[in-house]
N, C-alpha and C positions, 0 to 999 in steps of 0.2 A: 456646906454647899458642894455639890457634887460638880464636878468639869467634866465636860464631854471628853470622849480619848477621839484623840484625831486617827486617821485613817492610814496607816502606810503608805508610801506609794506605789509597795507590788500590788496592795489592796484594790488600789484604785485603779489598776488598770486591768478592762476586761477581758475576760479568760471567757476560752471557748471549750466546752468540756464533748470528751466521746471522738465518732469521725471523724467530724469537722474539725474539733481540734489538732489531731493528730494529723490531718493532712496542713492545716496550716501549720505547725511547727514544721514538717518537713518542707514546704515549699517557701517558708521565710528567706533562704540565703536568694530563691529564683528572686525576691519583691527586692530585699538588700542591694545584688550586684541586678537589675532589672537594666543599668544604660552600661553596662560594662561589653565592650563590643566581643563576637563570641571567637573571633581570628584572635584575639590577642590571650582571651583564657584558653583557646585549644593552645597554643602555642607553647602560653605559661605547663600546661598540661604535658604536652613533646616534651619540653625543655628537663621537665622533671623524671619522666622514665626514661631521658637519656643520659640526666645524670646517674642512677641508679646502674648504665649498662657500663658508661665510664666509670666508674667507683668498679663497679667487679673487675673490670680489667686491672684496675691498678691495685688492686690488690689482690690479685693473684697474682701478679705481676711482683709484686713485692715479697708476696709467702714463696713463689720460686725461686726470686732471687736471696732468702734467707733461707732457705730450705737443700738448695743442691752442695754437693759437697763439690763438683769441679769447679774453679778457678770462673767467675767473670769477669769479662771483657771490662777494661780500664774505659770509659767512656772517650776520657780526655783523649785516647790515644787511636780510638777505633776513630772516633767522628775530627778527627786531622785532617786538615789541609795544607797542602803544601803549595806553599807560593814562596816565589824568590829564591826557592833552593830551602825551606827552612819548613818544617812541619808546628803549624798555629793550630792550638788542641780548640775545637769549638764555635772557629771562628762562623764557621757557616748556619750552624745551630744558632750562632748569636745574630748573625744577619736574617735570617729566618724569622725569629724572633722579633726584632724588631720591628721589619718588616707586618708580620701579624698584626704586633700591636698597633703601630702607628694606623692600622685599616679600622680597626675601635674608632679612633678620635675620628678618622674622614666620615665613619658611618654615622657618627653622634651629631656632628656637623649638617649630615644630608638631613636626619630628621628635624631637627632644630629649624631648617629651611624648607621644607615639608612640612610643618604646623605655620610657615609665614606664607604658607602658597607661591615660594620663591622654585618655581619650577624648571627655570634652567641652572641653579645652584645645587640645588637639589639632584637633576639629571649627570651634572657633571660633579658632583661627589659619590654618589652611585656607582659610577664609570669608573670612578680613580676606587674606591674602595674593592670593586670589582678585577682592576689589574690589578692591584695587591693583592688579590686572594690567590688570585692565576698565580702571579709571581714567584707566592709561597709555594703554591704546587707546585710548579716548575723545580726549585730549589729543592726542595722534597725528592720529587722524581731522579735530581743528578744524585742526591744522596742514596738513594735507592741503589741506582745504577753503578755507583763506586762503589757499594757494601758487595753488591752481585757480582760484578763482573772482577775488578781488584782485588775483596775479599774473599770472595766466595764461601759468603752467607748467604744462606736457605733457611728455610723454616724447618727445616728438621737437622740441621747441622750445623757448624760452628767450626770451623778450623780455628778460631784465638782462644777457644775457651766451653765454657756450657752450651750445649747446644740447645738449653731453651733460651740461650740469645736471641735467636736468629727468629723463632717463633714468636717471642713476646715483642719484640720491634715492629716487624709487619702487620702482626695483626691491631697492637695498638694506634701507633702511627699511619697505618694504611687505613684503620675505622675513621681518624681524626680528617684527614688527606679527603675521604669520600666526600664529609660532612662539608669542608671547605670548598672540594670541587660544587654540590651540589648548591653550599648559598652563592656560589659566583654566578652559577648559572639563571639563580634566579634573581639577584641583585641587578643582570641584564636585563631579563624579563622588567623588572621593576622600571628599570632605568629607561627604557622604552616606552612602557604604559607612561610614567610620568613625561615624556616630553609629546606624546602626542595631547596629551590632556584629557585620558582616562579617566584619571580619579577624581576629576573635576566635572567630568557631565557624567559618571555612572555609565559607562558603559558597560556593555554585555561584555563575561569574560570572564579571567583566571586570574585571581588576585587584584581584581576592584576595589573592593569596598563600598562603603556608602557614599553616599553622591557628597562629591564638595571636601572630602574629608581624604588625609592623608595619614590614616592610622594605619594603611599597610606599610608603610616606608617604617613606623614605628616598629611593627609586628618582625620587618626583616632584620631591624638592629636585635631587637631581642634573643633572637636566631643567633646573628653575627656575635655578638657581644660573649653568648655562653662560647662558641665553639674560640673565640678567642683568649677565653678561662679557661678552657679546658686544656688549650695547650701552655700553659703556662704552669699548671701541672703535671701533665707529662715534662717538659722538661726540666720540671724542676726532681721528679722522679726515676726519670729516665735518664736523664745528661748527665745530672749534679750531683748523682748518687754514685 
C-alpha cells in the first residue's frame, strides 16, 4: 500500500511567479510594518545616520589622540574646578552628567503619561526635562568659556598640550551641545501642543500626530534618550580617557 507524501508547508503556501511576484516580495516589509507610525521609523531612520556621524567623530578623535606624538592634555586636570581654595578634577563633567541623565528618566516618565492621556503630568515633565536640557547647556557653555578665556583653548591651538585638543573638544562636544539645545527647544514646542490639547483633537500643525494619540511625546523620548547615549560616550572617551 502506497501512503500519499504530505505536502510541505513552503509547498502549500502560494507563490506568485514573474512581476507581480517581484513586486510583492518587495513591498512585503510596506504590508509587515503597514500600522507602524511613519514619525517614529523616520526618526528611528535620524537616530541611525547620526549615530554613524557620532562614531566617525569619536574615532578620529581617538586615532588622533593615539596618533600625535605631543603630550595630551590630563582631562582630570584641564576640566578642574576650583572651589573652596582646592582644585576637584571633574567635578562639573560629573554634575553635567548627572544632570543629563536624570532628564532620560523625567522624559520616560512624560511618555508613560502621554500613553495614559495624563496631560498636565505629561506637560510638566516635558518642562522639567526641558530645563534640564538648558541646564546642561548652560554648564557646557561656562565650561566653554573657562577652556577660552582661563585656558586659552581654540581649535587650532592648545597652550597645555597637542593642539588637536582644542579642535576635537569643540567640534565633538559643541555637535553634542547643538543636538541638546535643539531637543530642548522642541520638548517646549511639545510641551505646549500637549497642554493646549493638540494631540487630542488633531489639530493642524508641527508635530501633531494622529488625532487621540500621543506618540509624538514617544517619538521626542527617542530623540532625547539617543542624545543622552551619546554623551555618555563622549565622556566616557573624552573625560575618562
Amino acid at each position: 500500500m502506497t501512503h500519499p507524501v504530505s505536502a510541505s508547508p513552503a509547498a502549500a503556501l502560494p507563490m506568485t511567479e514573474g512581476l507581480p511576484g517581484l513586486v510583492a516580495d518587495f513591498s512585503s516589509d510596506q504590508r509587515a510594518f503597514k500600522n507602524v507610525p511613519w514619525g517614529k521609523a523616520m526618526m528611528w531612520i535620524f537616530l541611525l545616520s547620526d549615530t554613524f556621524i557620532f562614531s566617525s567623530f569619536l574615532i578620529a578623535y581617538m586615532w588622533v589622540r593615539m596618533s600625535t606624538t605631543v603630550p595630551w592634555p590630563n582631562p582630570s586636570e584641564v576640566f578642574a574646578l576650583n572651589l573652596f581654595g582646592k582644585d576637584i578634577p571633574l567635578i562639573l563633567i560629573a554634575i553635567m552628567t548627572f544632570v543629563l541623565i536624570s532628564s532620560s528618566g523625567t522624559m520616560a516618565m512624560a511618555v508613560k503619561f502621554g500613553y495614559e492621556k495624563n496631560k498636565k503630568m505629561t506637560f510638566i515633565l516635558l518642562l522639567v526635562t526641558a530645563a534640564l536640557g538648558a541646564t546642561f547647556v548652560g554648564m557646557q557653555a561656562f565650561e566653554w568659556t573657562k577652556l577660552i578665556v582661563e585656558e586659552g583653548v581654540r581649535p587650532w591651538s592648545n597652550p597645555m598640550g597637542a593642539p588637536q585638543f582644542g579642535a576635537a573638544f569643540f567640534m565633538i562636544t559643541g555637535f553634542h551641545g547643538t543636538h541638546v539645545s535643539i531637543g530642548v527647544i522642541f520638548l517646549i514646542i511639545m510641551a505646549v501642543k500637549v497642554l493646549r490639547g493638540d494631540l487630542d483633537h488633531e489639530r493642524p500643525g508641527f508635530m501633531t500626530g494622529r488625532k487621540g494619540s500621543y506618540e509624538m511625546v514617544e517619538i521626542m523620548g527617542l530623540y532625547w534618550h539617543f542624545v543622552d547615549l551619546v554623551w555618555v560616550f563622549i565622556f566616557a572617551f573624552f573625560y575618562l580617557w
